[in-house]
N, C-alpha and C positions, 0 to 999 in steps of 0.2 A: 947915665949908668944903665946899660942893659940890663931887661929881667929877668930873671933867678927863672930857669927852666920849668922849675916844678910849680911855682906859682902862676905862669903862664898857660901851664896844661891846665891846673885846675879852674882859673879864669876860663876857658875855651873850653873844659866841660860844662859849666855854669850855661854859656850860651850854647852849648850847642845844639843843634839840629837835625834834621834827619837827612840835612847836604849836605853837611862838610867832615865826613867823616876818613876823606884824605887827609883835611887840615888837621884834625885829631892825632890820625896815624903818626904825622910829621912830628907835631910837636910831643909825640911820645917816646918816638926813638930819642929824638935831642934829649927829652929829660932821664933815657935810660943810657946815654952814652956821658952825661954828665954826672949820672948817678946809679950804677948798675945796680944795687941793690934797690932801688925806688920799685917797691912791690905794687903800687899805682898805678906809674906809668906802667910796668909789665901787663894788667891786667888790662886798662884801658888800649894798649896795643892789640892784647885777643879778643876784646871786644868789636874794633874798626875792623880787624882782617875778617870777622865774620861778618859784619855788613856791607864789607865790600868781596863777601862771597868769594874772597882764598882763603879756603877751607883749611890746604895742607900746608899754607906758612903759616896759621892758625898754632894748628898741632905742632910746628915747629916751635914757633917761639913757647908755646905750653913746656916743649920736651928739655927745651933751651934753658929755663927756670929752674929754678930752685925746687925741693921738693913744699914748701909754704904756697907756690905759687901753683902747682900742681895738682895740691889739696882745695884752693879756694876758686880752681876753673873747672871744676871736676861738670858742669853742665856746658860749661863752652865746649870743654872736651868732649863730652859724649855727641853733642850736637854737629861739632866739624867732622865726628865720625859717620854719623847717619846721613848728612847731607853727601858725604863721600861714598855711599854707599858698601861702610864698613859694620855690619851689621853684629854682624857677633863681637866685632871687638868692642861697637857700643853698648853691648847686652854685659856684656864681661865687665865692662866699667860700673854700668849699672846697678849688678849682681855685687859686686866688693863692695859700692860704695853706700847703697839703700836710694829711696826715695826722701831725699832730706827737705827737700821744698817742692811746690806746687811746682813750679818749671823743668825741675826732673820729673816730676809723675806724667808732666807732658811730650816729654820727649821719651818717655818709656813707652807710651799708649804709643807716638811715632813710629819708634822700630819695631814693637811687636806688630804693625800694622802694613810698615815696605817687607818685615820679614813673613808675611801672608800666615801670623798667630791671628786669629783674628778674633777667636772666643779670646785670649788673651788684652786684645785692645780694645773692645767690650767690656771687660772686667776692669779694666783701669780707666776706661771711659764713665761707668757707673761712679766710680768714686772719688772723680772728678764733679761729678753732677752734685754731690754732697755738701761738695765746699761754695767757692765764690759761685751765688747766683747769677753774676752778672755774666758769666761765662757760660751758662746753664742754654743755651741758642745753640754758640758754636758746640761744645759740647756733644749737643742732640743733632748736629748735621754729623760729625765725624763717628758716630755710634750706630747712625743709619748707612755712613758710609763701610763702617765694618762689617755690619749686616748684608748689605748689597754685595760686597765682596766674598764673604762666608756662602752666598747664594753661587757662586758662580764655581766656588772651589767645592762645593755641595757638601759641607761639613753640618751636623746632623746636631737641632738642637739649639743654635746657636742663631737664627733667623728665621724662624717659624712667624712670621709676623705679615701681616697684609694693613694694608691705611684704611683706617675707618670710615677716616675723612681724608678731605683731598688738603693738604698741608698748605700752610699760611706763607710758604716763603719758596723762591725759585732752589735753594738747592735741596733743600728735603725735597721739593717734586724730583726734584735730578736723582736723588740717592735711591728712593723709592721708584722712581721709573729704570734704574739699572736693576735694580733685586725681582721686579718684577720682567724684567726681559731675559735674567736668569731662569725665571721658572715658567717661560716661555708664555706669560700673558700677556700677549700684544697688545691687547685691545686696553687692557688698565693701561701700562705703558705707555701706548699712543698717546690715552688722554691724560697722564702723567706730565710726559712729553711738554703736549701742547701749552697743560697748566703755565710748566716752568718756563717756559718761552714769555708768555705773555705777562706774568710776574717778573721776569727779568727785565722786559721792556720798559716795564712801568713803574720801575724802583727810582727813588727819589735821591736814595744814596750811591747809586754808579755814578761817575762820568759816562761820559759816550765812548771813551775807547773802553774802559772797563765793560761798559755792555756790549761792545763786542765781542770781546774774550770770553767773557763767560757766554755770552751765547754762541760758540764755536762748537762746544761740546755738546752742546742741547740738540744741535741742528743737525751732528756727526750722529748723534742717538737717534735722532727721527730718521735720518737715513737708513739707519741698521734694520728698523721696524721697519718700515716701509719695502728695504729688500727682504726682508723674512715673508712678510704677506704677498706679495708677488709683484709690487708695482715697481717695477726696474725703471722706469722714466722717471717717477718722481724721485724714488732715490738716486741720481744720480744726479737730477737737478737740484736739490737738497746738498750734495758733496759740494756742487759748484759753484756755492751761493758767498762761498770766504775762503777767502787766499790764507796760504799758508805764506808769511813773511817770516822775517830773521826773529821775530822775537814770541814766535809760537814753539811752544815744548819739543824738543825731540821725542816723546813719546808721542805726545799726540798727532804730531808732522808723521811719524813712521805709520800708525796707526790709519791713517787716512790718507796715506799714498796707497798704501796695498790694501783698502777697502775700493778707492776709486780705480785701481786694475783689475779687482773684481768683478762689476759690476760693469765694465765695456761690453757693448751688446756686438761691437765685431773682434773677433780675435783677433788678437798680433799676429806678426810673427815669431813663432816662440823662442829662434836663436835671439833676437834683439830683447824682448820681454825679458830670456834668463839673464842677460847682459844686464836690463836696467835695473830688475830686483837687486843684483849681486852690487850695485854700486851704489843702493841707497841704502843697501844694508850695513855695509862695510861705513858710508859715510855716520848714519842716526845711533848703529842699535849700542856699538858703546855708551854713546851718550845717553842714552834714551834709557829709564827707568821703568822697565816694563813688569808687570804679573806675570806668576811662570804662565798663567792659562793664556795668555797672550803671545809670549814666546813661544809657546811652542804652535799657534795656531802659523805664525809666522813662516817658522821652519819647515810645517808641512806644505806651506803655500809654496816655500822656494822650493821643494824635493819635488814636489806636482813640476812645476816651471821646469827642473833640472830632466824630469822624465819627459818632459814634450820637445824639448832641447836634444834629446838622445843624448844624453852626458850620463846615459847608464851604471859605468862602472863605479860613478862617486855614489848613485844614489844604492846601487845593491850592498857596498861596504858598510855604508853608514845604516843602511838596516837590518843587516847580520849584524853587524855588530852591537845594535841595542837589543836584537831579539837574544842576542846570547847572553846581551848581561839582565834580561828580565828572566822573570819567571813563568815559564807557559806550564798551563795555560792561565789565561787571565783576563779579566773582564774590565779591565782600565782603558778607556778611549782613546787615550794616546799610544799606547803599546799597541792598541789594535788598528790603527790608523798608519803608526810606522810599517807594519802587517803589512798592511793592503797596499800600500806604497811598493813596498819591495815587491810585491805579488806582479803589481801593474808593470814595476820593470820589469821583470822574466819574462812576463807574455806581453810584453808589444809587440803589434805587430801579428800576434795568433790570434784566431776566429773560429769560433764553433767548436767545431769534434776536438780539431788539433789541440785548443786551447781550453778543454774540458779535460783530455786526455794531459795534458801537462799538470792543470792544476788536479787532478786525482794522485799523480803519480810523485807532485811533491807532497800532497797531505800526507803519504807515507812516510815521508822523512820526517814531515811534524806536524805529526799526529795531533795533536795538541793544540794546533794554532788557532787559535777560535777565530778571527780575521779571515783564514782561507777558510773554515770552513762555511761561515757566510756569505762568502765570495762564492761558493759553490751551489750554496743554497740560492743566490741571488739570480744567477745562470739559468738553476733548473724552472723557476719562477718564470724569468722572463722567457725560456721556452714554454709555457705551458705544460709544468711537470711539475706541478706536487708530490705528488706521488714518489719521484727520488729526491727532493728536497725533502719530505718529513725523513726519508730514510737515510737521509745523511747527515738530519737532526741526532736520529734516534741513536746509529750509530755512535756519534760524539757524546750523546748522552750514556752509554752505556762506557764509555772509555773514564766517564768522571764519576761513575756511580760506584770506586772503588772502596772499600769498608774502611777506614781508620786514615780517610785523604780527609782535613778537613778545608783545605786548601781547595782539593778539586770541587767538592763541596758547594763552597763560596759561590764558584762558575758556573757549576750542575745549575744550581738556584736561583742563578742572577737574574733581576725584574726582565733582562733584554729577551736573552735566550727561551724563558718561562711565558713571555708573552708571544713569543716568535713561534713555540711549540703549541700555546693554546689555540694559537690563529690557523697554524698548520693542520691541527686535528678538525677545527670545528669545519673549515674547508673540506675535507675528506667527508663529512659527518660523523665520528667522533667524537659525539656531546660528552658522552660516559668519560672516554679515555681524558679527552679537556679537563673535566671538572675535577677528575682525581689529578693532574698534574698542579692544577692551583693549591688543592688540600694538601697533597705532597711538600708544597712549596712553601703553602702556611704553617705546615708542620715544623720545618726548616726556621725559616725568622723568627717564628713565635717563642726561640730556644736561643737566637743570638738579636745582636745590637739590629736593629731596624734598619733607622740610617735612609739609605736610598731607595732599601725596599718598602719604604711608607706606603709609596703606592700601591704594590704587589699587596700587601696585606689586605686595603682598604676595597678593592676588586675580589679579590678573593672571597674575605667576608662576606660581601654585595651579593655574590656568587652562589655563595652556600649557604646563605640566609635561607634564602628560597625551599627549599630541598626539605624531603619529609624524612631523609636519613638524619638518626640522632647523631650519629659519628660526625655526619657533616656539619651539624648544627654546632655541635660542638669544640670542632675545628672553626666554624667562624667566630663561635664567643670568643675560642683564643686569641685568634686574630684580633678582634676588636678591643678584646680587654690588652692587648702590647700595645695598639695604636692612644687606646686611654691613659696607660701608663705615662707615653710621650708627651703627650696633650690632653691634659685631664680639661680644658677648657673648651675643646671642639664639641660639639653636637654632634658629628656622625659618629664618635665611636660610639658614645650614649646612646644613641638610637641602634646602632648594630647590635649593642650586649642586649637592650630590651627585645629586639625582634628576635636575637639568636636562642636566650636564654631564660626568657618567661614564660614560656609552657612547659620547661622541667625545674626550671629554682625561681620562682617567685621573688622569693624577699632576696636574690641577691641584686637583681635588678630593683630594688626600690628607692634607694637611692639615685638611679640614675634616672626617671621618670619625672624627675622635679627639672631636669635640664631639658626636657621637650617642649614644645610648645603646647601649651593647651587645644583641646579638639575644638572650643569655639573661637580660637583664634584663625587654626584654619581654615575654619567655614564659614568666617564670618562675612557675609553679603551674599554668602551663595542659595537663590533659592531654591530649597530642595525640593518642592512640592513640581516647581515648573520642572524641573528636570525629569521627574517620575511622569509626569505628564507626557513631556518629550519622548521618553521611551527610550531605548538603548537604541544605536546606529547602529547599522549594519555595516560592514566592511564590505569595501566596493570589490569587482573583482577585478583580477589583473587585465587591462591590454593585452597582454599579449597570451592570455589564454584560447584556446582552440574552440574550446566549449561553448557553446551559447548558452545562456542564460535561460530557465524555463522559464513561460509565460503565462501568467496567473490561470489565464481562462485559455486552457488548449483542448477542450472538449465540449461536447453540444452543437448545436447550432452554429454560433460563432467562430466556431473553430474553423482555420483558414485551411485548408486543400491544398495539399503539397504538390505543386506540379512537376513532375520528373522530367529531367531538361531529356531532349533528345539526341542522339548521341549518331552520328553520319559518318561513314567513311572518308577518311580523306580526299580519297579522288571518287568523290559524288557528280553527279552534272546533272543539273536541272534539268527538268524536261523529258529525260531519258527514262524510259521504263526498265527497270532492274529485272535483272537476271532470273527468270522461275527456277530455274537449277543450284540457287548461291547455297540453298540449306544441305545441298548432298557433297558428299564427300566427291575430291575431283576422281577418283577412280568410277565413283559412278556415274557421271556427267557424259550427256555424247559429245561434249568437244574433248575428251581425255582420250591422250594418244599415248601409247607407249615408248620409249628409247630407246634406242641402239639398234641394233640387229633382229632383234625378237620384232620390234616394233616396224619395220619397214616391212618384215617379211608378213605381217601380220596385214600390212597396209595394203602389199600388194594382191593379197588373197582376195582383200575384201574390196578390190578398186570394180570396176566395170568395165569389162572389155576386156578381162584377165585370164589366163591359161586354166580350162575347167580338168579337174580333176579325174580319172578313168575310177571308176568305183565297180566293184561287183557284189553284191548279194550273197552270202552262204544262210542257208535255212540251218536252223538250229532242233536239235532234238527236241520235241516235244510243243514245236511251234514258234515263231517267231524270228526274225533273221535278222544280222545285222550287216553294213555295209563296212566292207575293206576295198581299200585303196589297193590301187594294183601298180606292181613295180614298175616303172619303165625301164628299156634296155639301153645300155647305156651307147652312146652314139660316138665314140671316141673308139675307134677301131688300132690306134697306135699301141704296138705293143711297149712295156716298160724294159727301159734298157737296163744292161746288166752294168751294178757298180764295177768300178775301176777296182782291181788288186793293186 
């Protein structure tokens, strides 16, 4: 007697395993085609289609169900959604349905996390931490991964955090060494890096191929650092060290084909180059689950490719047409990167004047474009001209400094442009004009959300700490007291509000003096008596100053006798006795002749053996006579003929 469908499935659930989850599938249709209502089989059927990863005949046989069946899959369902990359349709299942068990709170932290909420999957990651300890590990790797991620989309608040210590396990080193190559510190990073490498190696719970997979991505991260600090050989020996096979991520396969076409030290040629991005793209990036910051780094690498191609007109359509649906002006990197993209197509091919005159004569059309007008500022730089780069700062800044923009505002003041203009001024010399555009600028943040200007604050402050204007001083307590706000746990803003604000308010800094460190902690080992001893240095002087240095003892006796070099005509010749006449002027010299006509006739007067003159004598009234030359007659007896009528 053959057995009874349903009692077979449930036998074959009792054994079953983590392989046969075909044999499961099989014997669940038969007990749904023997028994269409068996709400058993139906579930144990969306259970195998999900471990055998078809997602969308999943959701099919869900939609195929009853509405009882519907109700009790409501996590497989959400689950075949987010693996499908249906984000909001999982968020919307979510939202109707609540968090009714620990396995939905986990797939909710999931999609808030591929949908880049990432204070969001932090906030469902904490309270996950509350419940089952035993999950409290992974937990604190996927909360450092939200972190690392929240670092790189720069969302403000949400990843303020640096490792005290170097973490116990290879992927907290991993998560922590991505958050910190976010906030561009290589050097923790590297040794982050390294950490997780050598904890990977020496894990007792990998097999060997698992250690190879996970050290795929450690070793793609050590590349990336490695080309950021300058060492292009080791990074690209680093890329080359593990094969991309069939069963490495399409994200990460995409990711590290178009890192290792970065980093070739000879160029392609760039028709075949745009050819082979266009076909690995076409092949991976559906597949591929990438971060928008990833995507889009992607996109700029093809539009570069498409413009060294001369495929011009795809690349100027596609940047008109994002500049016209953005908003200029704007201080987002990607907007300004499609910018200078499109800029690069119109002038290929221009150099110098031609292509300084082009790009002035488009900033007319957009005004606005902060991208060119960097691009212009970049130009006058690299010619040695500041002087019309701060003026084509200043100019843009006066086009955003319009009364009730608060928009234009945001770009007047952004960290980039603010420091771009203090560099400019202090160049020129411009201390004055510098320090008031920081206080300007502190003025500015200290009245909206921080955010990215963390930095700008914390410079600024530093800045105008210094300074014996109360005005300024008290723009930097402002400053320091919004960065305390953020971070009531730092010490620098503590220490900025004490420097800024304890010689006009006392007790409002009192408070914050307990977070310094104590003055004998400082000095502790330093001896101060030897240093008073030592005496203060002297600052050396420059190389390459003109000036020599006085010499303690340059009077008295000892004082060494300057001897004055001698200074010879060029064409000197030994031996020869010089000239007695060199000190008089040549007209009074006897070998001074005169020129032309004067000078021969003057020559012939004075030769020897020359025609003497007839002179005669008249006596003068009263004594004295003087000699006149007497005419001769002239010896040409031809008479002059008459002109022709």
């Amino acid at each position: 007697m053959p057995q009874d469908p349903a009692t077979r499935l449930a036998a074959l659930l009792r054994a079953a395993s983590i392989d046969d989850h075909e044999e499961i599938l099989s014997a669940a249709n038969i007990a749904i085609r023997a028994n269409p209502n068996n709400e058993t089989a139906h579930h144990t059927r969306v259970t195998a289609l999900l471990k055998l990863d078809r997602f969308a005949e999943a959701l099919r046989a869900i939609s195929d169900g009853d509405l009882k069946l519907g109700t009790s899959c409501v996590l497989e369902r959400t689950y075949a959604l987010y693996k499908l990359g249906k984000l909001e349709e999982a968020a919307s299942v979510l939202g109707s349905s609540g968090l009714l068990n620990r396995g939905l709170t986990h797939v909710a932290a999931q999609v808030a996390y591929r949908a880049e909420k990432f204070d969001k999957a932090q906030s469902i990651y904490h309270q996950l931490m509350a419940g089952d300890a035993a999950e409290n590990h992974d937990v604190r790797i996927n909360i450092k991964a939200s972190q690392a991620q929240a670092e790189w989309k720069t969302l403000s608040g949400s990843s303020n955090f640096e490792p005290e210590k170097m973490p116990d396990t290879f992927e907290l080193c991993y998560n922590a060494a991505c958050a910190s190559i976010a906030r561009a510190s290589l050097g923790t990073a590297s040794r982050l890096l390294h950490r997780a490498l050598a904890l990977c190696d020496a894990s007792d719970e990998l097999t060997r191929t698992e250690k190879e997979d996970e050290r795929k991505p450690i070793l793609a991260q050590q590349a990336f650092v490695l080309a950021k600090l300058g060492r292009m050989d080791r990074a690209t020996e680093t890329l080359s060290s593990f094969d991309l096979d069939a069963e490495t991520d399409d994200d990460f396969k995409l990711i590290v084909q178009n890192n290792r076409l970065a980093l070739e030290a000879e160029p392609r040629n760039p028709f075949l180059l745009e050819r082979q991005i266009t076909s690995w793209r076409m092949t991976l990036q559906d597949k591929a689950k990438l971060f928008d910051f990833q995507l889009r780094i992607l996109e700029r690498n093809s539009s570069i490719a498409d413009v060294e191609a001369h495929k011009i007109n795809g690349v100027r359509s596609r940047t008109q047409r994002a500049i016209k649906q953005a908003q200029l002006p704007s201080s987002d990197s990607e907007i300004n990167s499609i910018s200078l993209i499109g800029t690069a197509a119109e002038t290929q091919g221009m150099q110098n004047k031609s292509l300084l005159e082009f790009m002035a004569a488009l900033l007319k059309k957009q005004p606005y474009d902060t991208a060119l007008v960097l691009t212009i500022i970049q130009y006058h730089l690299e010619h040695k001209n500041p002087t019309a780069a701060l003026h084509t700062l200043e100019s843009f800044f006066s086009l955003l400094e319009r009364p009730n923009k608060e928009n234009l505002h945001f770009v007047r003041f952004s960290p980039g442009l603010v420091a771009l203009a203090v560099f400019l001024k202090n160049r020129k010399g411009k201390h004055t004009s510098a320090k008031t555009e920081l206080a300007n600028a502190a003025k500015f943040w200290c009245n909206h959300p921080a955010g990215p200007a963390a930095s700008l604050l914390k410079e600024a402050g530093t800045e105008l700490v210094s300074s014996f204007s109360e005005d300024e001083l008290e723009c930097a307590g402002a400053a320091f007291a919004r960065l305390y706000d953020d971070n009531p746990t730092s010490a620098i803003p503590a220490a900025g509000l004490v420097a800024s604000l304890a010689a006009s308010d006392a007790s409002a800094v009192a408070k914050h003096i307990k977070q310094l460190p104590s003055i004998e902690s400082l000095v502790n080992g330093i001896d101060v008596e030897n240093l008073v001893d030592i005496g203060v240095a002297a600052p050396t002087g420059s190389s390459s100053s003109k000036k020599r240095v006085p010499q303690d003892d340059v009077t008295g006796d000892n004082a060494a006798k300057k001897r004055k070099r001698r200074r010879l005509p060029k064409n000197v010749v030994e031996d020869k006795t010089p000239d007695p006449e060199r000190w008089l002027p040549l007209r009074d010299r006897s070998t001074y002749r005169l020129k032309g006509k004067k000078g021969r006739r003057k020559a012939a007067e004075s030769t020897q053996g020359g025609v003497i003159k007839e002179e005669e004598t008249i006596g003068l009234v009263g004594g004295g006579d003087v000699k006149v030359e007497r005419a001769t007659a002239s010896s040409s007896t031809k008479k002059k003929k008459k002109s022709k009528k």
